[in-house]
LUMSE-702634 format. One record per residue: residue in three letters; x, y, z of N, C-alpha, C in turn; chain. Coordinates in steps of 0.05 Angstrom, whole numbers, padded with zeros to 5 digits. Layout:
(lumlum 'ALA'; (X; Y; Z); (X; Y; Z); (X; Y; Z); 'A');
...
//
This chain:
(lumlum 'UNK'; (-00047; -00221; -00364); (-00020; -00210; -00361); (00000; -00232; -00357); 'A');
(lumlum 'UNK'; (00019; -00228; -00370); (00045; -00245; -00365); (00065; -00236; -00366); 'A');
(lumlum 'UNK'; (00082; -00245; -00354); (00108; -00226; -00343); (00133; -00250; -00342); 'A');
(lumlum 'UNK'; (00155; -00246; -00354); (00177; -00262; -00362); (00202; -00260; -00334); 'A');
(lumlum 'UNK'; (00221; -00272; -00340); (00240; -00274; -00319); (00255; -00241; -00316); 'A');
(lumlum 'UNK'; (00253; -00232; -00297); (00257; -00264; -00271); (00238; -00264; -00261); 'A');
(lumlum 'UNK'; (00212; -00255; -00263); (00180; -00265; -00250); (00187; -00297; -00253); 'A');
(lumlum 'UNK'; (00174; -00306; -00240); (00165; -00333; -00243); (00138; -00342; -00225); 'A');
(lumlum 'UNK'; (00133; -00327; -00196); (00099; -00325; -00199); (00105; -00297; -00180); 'A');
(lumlum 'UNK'; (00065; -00281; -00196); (00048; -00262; -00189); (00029; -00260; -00167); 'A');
(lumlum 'UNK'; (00025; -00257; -00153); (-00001; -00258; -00129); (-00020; -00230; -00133); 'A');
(lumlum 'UNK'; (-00048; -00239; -00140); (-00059; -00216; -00134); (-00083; -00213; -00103); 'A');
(lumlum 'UNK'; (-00074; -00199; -00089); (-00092; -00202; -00063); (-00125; -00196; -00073); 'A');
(lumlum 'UNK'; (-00117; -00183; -00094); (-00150; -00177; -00091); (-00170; -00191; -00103); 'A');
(lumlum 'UNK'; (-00157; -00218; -00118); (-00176; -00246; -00113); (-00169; -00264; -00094); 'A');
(lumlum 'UNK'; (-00152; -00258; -00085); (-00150; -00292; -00063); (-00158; -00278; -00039); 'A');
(lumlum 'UNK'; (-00148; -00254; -00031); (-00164; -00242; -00006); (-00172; -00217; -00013); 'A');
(lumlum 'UNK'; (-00194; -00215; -00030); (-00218; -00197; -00043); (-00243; -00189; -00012); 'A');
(lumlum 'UNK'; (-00242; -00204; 00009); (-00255; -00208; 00023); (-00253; -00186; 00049); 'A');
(lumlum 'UNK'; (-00226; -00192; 00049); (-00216; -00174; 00073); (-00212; -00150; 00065); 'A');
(lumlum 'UNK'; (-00209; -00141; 00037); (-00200; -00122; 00025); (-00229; -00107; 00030); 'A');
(lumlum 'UNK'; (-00250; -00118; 00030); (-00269; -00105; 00012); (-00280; -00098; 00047); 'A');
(lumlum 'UNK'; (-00272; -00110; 00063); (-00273; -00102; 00102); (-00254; -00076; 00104); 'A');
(lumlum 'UNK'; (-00230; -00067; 00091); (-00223; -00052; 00098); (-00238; -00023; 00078); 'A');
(lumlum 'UNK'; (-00243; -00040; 00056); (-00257; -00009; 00037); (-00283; 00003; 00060); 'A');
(lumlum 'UNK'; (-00297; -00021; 00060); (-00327; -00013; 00065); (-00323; 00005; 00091); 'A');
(lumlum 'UNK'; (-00307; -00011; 00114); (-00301; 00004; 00141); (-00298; 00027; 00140); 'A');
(lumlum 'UNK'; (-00274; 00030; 00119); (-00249; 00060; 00123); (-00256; 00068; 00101); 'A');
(lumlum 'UNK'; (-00260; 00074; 00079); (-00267; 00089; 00049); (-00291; 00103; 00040); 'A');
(lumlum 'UNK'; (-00297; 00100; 00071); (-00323; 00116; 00058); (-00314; 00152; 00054); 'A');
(lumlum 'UNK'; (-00331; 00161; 00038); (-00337; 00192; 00045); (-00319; 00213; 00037); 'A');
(lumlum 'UNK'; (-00305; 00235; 00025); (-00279; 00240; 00018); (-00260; 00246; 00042); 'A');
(lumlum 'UNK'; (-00240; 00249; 00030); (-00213; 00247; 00057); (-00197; 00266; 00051); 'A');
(lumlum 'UNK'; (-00190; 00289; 00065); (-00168; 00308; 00066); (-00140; 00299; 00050); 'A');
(lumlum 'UNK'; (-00131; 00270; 00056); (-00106; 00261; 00055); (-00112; 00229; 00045); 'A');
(lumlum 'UNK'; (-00092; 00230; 00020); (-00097; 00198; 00012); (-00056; 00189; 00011); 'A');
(lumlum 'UNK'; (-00053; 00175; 00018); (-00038; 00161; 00021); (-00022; 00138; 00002); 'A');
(lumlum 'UNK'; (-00007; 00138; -00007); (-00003; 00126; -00027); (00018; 00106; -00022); 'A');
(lumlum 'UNK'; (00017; 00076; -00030); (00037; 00066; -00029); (00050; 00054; -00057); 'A');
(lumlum 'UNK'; (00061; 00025; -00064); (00079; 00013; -00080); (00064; -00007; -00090); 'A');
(lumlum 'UNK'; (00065; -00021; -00079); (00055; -00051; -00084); (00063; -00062; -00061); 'A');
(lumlum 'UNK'; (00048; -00091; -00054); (00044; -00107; -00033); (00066; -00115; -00022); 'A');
(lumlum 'UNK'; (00072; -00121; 00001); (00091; -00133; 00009); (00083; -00161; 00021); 'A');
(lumlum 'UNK'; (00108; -00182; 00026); (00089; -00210; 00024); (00083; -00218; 00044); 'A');
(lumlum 'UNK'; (00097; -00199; 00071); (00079; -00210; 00097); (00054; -00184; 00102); 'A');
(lumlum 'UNK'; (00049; -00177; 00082); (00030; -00147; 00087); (00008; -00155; 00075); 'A');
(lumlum 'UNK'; (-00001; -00134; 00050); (-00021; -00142; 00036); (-00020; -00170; 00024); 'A');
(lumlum 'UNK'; (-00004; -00183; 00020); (00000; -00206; 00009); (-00017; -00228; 00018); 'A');
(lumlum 'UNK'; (-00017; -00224; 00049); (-00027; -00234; 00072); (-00059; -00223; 00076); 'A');
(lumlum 'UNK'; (-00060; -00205; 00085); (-00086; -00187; 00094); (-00099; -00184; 00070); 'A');
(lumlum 'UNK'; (-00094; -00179; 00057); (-00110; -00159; 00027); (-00115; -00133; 00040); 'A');
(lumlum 'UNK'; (-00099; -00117; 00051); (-00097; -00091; 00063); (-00077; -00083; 00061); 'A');
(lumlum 'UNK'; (-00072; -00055; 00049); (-00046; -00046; 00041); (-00026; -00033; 00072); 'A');
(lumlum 'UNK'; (-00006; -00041; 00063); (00016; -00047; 00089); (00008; -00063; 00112); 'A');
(lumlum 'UNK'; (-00008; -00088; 00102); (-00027; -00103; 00117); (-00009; -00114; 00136); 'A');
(lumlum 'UNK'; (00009; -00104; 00150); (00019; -00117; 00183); (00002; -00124; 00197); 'A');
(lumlum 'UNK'; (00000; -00160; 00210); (-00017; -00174; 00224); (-00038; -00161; 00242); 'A');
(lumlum 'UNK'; (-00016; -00153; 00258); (-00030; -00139; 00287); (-00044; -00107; 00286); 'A');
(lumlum 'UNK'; (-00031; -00089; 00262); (-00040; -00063; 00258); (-00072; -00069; 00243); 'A');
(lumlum 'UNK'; (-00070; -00095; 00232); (-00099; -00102; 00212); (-00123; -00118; 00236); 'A');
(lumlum 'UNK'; (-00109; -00136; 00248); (-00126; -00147; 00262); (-00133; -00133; 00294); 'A');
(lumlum 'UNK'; (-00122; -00119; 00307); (-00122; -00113; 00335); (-00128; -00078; 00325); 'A');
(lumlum 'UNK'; (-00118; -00061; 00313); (-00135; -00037; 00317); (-00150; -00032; 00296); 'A');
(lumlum 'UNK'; (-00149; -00042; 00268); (-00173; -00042; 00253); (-00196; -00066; 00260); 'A');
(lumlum 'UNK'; (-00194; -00078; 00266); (-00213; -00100; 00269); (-00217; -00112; 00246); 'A');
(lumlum 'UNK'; (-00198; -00117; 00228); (-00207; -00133; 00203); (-00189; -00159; 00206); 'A');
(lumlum 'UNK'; (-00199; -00188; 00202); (-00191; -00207; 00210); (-00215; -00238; 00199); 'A');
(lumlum 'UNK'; (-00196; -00251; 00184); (-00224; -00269; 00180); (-00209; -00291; 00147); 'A');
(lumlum 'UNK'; (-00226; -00304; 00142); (-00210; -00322; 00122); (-00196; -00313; 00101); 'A');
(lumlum 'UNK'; (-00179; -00317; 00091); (-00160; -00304; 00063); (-00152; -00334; 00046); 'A');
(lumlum 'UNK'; (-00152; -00339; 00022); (-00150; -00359; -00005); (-00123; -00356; 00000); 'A');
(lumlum 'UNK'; (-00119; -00381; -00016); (-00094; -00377; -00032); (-00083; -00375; -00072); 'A');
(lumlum 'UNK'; (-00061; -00351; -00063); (-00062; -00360; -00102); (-00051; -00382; -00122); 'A');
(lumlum 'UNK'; (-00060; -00382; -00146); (-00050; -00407; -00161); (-00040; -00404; -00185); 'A');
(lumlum 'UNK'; (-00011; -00398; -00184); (00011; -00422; -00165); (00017; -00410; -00145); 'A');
(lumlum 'UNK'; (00025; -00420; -00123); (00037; -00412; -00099); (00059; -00424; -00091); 'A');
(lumlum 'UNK'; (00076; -00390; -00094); (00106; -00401; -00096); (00121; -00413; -00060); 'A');
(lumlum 'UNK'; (00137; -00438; -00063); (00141; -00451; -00043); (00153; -00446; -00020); 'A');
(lumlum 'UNK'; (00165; -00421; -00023); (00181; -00408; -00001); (00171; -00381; 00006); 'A');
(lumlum 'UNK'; (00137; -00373; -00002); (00113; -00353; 00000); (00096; -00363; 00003); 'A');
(lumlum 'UNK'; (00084; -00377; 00021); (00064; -00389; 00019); (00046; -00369; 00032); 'A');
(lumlum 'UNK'; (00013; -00370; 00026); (00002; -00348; 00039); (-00015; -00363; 00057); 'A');
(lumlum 'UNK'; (-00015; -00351; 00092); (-00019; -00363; 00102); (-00043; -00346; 00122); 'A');
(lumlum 'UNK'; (-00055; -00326; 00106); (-00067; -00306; 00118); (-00058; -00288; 00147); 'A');
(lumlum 'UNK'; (-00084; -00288; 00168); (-00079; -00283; 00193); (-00055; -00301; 00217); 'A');
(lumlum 'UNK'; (-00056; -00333; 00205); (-00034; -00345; 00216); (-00007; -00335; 00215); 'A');
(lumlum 'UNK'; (00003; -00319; 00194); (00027; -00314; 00180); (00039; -00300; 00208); 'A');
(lumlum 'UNK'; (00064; -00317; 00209); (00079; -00304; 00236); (00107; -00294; 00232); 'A');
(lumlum 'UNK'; (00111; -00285; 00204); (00118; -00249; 00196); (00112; -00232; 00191); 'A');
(lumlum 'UNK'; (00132; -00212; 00210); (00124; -00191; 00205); (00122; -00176; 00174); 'A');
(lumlum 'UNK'; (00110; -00153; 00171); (00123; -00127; 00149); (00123; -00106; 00159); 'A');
(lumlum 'UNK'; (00147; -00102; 00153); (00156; -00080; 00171); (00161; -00063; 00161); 'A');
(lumlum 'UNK'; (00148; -00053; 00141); (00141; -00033; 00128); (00116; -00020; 00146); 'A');
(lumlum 'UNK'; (00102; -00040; 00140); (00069; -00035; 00144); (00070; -00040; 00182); 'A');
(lumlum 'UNK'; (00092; -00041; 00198); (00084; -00045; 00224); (00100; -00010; 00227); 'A');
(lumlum 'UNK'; (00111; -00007; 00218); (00132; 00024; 00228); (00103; 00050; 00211); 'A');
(lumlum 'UNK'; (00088; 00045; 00193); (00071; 00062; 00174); (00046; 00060; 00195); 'A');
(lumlum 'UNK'; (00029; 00041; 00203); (00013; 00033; 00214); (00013; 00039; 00241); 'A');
(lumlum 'UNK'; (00037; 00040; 00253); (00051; 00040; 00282); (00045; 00071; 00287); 'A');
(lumlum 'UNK'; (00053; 00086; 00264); (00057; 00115; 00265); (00024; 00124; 00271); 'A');
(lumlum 'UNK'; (00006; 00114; 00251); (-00014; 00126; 00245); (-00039; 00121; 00276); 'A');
(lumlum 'UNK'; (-00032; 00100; 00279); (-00045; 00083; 00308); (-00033; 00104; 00333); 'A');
(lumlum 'UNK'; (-00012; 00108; 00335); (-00004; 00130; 00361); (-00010; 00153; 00366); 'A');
(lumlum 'UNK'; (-00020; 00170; 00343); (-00029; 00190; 00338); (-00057; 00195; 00345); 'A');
(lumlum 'UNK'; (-00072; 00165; 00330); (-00102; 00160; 00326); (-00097; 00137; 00339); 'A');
(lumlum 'UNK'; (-00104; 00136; 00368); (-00111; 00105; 00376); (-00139; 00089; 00359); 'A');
(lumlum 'UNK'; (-00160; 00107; 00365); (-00181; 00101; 00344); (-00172; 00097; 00316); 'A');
(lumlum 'UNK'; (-00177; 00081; 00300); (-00175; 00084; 00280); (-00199; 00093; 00262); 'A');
(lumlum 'UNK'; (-00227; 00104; 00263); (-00242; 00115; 00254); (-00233; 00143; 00261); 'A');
(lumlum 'UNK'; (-00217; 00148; 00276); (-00216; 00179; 00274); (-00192; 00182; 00252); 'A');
(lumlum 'UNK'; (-00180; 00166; 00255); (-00156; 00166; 00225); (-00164; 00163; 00206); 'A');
(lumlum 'UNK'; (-00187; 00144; 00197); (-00202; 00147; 00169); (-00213; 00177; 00170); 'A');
(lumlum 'UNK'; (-00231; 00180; 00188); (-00242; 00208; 00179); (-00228; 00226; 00159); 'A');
(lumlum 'UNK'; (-00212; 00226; 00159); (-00193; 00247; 00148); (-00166; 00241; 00125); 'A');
(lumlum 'UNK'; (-00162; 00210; 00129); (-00134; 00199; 00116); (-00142; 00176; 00100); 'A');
(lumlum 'UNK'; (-00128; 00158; 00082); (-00139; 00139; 00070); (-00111; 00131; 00061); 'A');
(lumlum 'UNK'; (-00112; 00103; 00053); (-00084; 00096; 00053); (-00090; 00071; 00023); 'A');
(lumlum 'UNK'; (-00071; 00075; -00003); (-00084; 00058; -00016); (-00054; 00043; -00026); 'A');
(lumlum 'UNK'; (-00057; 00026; -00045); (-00029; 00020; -00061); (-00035; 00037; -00095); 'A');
(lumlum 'UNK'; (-00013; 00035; -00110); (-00019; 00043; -00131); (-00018; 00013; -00149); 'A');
(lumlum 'UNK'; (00001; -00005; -00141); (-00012; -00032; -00163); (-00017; -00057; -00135); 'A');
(lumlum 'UNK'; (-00033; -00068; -00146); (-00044; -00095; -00119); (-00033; -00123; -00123); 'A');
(lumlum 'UNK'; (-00010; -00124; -00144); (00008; -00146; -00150); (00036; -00153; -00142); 'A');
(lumlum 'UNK'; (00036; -00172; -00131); (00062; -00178; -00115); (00075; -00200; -00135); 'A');
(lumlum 'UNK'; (00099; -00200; -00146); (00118; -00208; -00169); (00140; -00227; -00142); 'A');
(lumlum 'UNK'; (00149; -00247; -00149); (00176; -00253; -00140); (00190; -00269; -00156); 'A');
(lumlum 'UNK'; (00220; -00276; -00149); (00237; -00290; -00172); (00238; -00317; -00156); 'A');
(lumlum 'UNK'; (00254; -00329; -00171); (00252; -00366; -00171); (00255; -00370; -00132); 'A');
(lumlum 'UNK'; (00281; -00344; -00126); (00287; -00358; -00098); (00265; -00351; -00079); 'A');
(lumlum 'UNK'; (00245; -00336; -00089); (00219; -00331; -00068); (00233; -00291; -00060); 'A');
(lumlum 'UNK'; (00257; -00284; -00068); (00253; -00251; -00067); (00231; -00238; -00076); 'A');
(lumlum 'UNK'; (00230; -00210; -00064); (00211; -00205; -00080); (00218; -00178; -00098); 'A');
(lumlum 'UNK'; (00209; -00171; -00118); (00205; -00153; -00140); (00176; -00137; -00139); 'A');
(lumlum 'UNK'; (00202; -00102; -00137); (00184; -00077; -00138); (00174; -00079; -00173); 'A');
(lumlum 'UNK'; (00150; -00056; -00164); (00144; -00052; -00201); (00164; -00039; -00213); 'A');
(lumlum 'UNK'; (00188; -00023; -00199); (00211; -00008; -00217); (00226; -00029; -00231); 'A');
(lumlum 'UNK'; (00222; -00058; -00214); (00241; -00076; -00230); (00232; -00102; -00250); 'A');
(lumlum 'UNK'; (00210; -00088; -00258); (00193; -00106; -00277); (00190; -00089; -00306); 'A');
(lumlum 'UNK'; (00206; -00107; -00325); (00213; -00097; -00348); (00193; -00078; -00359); 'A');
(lumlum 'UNK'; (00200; -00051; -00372); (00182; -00039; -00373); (00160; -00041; -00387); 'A');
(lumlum 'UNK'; (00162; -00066; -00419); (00135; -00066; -00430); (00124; -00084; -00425); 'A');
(lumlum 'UNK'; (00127; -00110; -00410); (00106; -00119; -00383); (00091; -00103; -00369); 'A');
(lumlum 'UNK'; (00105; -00076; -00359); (00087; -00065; -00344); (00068; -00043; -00358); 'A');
(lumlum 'UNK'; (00061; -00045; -00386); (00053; -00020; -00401); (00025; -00031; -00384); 'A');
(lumlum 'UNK'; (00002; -00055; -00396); (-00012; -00058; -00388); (-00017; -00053; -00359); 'A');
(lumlum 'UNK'; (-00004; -00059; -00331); (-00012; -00048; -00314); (-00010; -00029; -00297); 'A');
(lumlum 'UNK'; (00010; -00005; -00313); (00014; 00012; -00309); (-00020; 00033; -00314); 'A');
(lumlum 'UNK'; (-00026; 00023; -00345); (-00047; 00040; -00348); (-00070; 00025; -00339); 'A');
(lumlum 'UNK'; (-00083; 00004; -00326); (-00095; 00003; -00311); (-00095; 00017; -00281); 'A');
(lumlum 'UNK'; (-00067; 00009; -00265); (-00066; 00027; -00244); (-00071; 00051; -00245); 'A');
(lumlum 'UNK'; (-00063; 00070; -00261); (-00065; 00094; -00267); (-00101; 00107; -00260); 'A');
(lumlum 'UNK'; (-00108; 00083; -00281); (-00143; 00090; -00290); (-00154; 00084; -00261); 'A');
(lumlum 'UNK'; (-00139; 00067; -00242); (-00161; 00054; -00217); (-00145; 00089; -00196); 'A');
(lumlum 'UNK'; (-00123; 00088; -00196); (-00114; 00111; -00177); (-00143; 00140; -00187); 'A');
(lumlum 'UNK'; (-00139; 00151; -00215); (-00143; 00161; -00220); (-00180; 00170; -00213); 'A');
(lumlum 'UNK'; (-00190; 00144; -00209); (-00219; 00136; -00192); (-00223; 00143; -00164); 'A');
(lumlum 'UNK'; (-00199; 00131; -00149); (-00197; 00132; -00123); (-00199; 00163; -00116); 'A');
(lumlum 'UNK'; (-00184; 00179; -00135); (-00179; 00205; -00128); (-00208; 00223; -00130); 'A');
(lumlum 'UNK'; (-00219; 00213; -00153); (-00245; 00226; -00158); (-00259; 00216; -00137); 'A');
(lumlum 'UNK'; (-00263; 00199; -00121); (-00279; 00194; -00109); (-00283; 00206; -00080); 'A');
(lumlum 'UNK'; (-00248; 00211; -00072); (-00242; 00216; -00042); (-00237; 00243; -00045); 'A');
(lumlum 'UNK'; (-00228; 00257; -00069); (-00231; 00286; -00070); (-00208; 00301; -00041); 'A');
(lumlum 'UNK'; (-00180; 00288; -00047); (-00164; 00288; -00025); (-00159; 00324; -00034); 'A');
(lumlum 'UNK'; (-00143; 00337; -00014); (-00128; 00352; -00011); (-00099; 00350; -00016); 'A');
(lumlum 'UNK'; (-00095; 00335; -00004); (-00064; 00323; -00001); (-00059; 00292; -00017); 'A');
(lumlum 'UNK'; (-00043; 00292; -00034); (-00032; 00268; -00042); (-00002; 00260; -00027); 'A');
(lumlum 'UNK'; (00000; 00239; -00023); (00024; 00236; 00000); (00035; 00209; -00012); 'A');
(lumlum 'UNK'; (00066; 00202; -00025); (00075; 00186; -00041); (00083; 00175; -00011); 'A');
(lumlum 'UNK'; (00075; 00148; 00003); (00098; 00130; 00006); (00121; 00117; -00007); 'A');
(lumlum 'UNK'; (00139; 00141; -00014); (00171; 00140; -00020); (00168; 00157; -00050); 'A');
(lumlum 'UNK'; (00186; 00153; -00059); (00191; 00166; -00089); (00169; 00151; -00120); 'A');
(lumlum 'UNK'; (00171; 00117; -00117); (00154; 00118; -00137); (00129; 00123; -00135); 'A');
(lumlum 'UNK'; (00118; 00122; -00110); (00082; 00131; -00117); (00082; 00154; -00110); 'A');
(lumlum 'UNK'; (00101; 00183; -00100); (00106; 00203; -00111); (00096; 00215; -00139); 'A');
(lumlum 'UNK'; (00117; 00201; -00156); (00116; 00200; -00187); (00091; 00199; -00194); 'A');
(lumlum 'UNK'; (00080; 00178; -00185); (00045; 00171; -00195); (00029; 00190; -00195); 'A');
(lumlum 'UNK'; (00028; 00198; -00168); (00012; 00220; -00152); (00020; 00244; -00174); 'A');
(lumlum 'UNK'; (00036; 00250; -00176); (00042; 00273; -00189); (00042; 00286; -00220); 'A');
(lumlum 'UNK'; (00033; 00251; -00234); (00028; 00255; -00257); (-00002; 00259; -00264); 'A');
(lumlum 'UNK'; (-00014; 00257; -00249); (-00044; 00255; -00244); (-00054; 00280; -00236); 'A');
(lumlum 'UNK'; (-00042; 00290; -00217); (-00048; 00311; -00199); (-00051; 00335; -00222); 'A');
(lumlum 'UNK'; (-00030; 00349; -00237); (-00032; 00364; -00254); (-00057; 00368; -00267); 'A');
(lumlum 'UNK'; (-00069; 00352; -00273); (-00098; 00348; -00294); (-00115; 00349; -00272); 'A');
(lumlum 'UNK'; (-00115; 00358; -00248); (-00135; 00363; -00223); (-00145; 00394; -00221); 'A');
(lumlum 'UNK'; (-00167; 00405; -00219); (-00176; 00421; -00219); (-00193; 00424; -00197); 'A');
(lumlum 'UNK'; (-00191; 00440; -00168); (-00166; 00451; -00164); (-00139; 00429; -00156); 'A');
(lumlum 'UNK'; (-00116; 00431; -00164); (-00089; 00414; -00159); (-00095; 00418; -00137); 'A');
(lumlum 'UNK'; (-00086; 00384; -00123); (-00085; 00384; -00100); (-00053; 00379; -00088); 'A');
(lumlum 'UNK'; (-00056; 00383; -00073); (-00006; 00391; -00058); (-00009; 00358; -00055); 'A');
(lumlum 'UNK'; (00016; 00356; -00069); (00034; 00335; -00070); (00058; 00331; -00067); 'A');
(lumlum 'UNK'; (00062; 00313; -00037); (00086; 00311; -00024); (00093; 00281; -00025); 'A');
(lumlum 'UNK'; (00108; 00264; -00001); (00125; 00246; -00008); (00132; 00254; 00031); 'A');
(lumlum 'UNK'; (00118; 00223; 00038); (00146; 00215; 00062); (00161; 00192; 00060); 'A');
(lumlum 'UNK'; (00179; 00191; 00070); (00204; 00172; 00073); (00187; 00141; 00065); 'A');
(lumlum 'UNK'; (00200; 00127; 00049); (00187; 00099; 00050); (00198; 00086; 00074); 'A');
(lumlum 'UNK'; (00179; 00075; 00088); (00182; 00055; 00113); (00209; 00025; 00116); 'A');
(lumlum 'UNK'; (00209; 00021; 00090); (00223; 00002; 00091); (00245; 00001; 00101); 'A');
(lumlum 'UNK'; (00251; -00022; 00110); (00283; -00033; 00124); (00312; -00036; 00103); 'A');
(lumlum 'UNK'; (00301; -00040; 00075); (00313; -00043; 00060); (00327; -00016; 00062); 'A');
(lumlum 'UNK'; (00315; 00007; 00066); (00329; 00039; 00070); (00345; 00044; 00086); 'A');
(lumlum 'UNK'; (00369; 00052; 00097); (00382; 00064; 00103); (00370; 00084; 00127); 'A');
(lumlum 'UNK'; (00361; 00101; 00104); (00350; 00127; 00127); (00329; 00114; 00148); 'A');
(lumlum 'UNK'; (00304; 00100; 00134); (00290; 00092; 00131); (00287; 00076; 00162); 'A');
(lumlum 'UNK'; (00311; 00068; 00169); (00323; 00051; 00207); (00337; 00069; 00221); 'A');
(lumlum 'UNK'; (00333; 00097; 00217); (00343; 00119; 00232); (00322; 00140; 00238); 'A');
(lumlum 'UNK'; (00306; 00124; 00252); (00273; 00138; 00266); (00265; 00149; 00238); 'A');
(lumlum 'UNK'; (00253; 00130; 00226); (00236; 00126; 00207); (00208; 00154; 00221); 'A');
(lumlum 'UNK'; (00194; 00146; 00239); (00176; 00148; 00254); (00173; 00183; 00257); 'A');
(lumlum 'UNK'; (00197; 00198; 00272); (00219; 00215; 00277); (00199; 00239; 00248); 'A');
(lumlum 'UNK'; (00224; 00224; 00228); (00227; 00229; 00200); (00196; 00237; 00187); 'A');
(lumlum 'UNK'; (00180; 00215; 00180); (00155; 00215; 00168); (00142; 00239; 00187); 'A');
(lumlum 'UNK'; (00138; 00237; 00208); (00121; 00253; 00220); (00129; 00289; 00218); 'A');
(lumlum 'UNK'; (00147; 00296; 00218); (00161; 00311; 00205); (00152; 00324; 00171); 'A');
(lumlum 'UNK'; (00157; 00305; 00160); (00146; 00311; 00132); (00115; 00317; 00129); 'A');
(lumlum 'UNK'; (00105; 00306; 00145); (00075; 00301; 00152); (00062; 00330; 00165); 'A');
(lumlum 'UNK'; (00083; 00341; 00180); (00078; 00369; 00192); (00091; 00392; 00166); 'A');
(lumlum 'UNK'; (00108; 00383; 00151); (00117; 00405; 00129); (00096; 00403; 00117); 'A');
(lumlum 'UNK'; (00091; 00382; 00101); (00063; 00393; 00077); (00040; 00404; 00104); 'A');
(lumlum 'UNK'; (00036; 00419; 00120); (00014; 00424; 00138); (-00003; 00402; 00144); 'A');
(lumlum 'UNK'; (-00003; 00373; 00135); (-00022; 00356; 00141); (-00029; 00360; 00169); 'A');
(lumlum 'UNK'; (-00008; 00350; 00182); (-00006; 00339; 00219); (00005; 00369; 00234); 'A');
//
């Protein structure tokens, strides 16, 4: 895959930290799950870091127990450097998503039992100054190819966990979820809570509040 400006480098967690990733599958993925969870793509103090989706330091290492060496990718852009478990930013995406799910479920095996939380692509894009770039903003026939790979790996996950509930973290993995879902037999309800991000608006007006809320409309919670 290659991808033109304003990409200028790609990170994929799931070879440089394939490791930790494969600590959170084995732990939490087992078995089917009522509710699967859906996110975007990585963020760079999150999965970028962890190889765990909305991989916030402390939600990955202190109540999942997953914690341990992470690679780096090549090239590695100079103002992203990946610095695994050391990394002393936050994502605060994945600390307000994670935050929610931990208060509810101090255990976190009682939160797998039932929920599962995935991304829909595992590539993190940024431009020259080290920002970073969603998949909405990656030209669209760059993304033909990993669009229909994601699709084919979502479309696995689903067969496998046999969810009830599809749940978009925000509008575009909404979209995903929903193009999929149709071709499900029996369709499973597909909703959408608030994306976590700070970049949002709403999103810093009890985010927490908000999601949990949505979470009780589709009957999940």
């Amino acid at each position: 895959l290659t991808f033109s400006d304003p990409v200028t480098h790609t990170y994929n967690p799931l070879e440089y930290a394939w490791e930790r990733h494969c600590d959170y599958l084995e732990r939490f993925g087992q078995g089917q799950k009522s509710v699967l969870l859906l996110g975007m793509n990585p963020g760079p103090f999150g999965m970028a870091q962890t190889g765990v989706p909305f991989g916030e330091i402390p939600a990955v290492r202190d109540w999942m127990g997953i914690s341990g060496y992470v690679g780096k990718p090549d090239p590695e852009h100079p103002k992203r450097p990946i610095t695994g478990f050391s990394c002393e930013r936050s994502e605060v995406s994945g600390r307000r998503l994670w935050g929610l799910f931990a208060e509810r479920f101090p255990d976190p095996d009682k939160f797998f039992e039932t929920h599962f939380v995935a991304n829909y692509c595992p590539l993190v894009w940024m431009k020259e100054t080290g920002a970073n770039l969603t998949p909405d903003k990656i030209p669209v026939e760059a993304m033909k190819p990993v669009d229909k790979a994601c699709l084919e790996h979502l479309e696995t996950v689903i067969d496998l966990l046999k969810p009830e509930y599809l749940v978009g973290v925000g509008a575009y993995a909404q979209k995903q979820l929903a193009g999929i879902a149709e071709r499900i037999d029996p369709v499973p309800t597909v909703g959408r809570i608030l994306h976590p991000s700070p970049a949002s608006p709403a999103a810093n007006r009890d985010w927490a509040g908000t999601a949990k809320s949505q979470l009780q409309e589709l009957g999940i919670w």
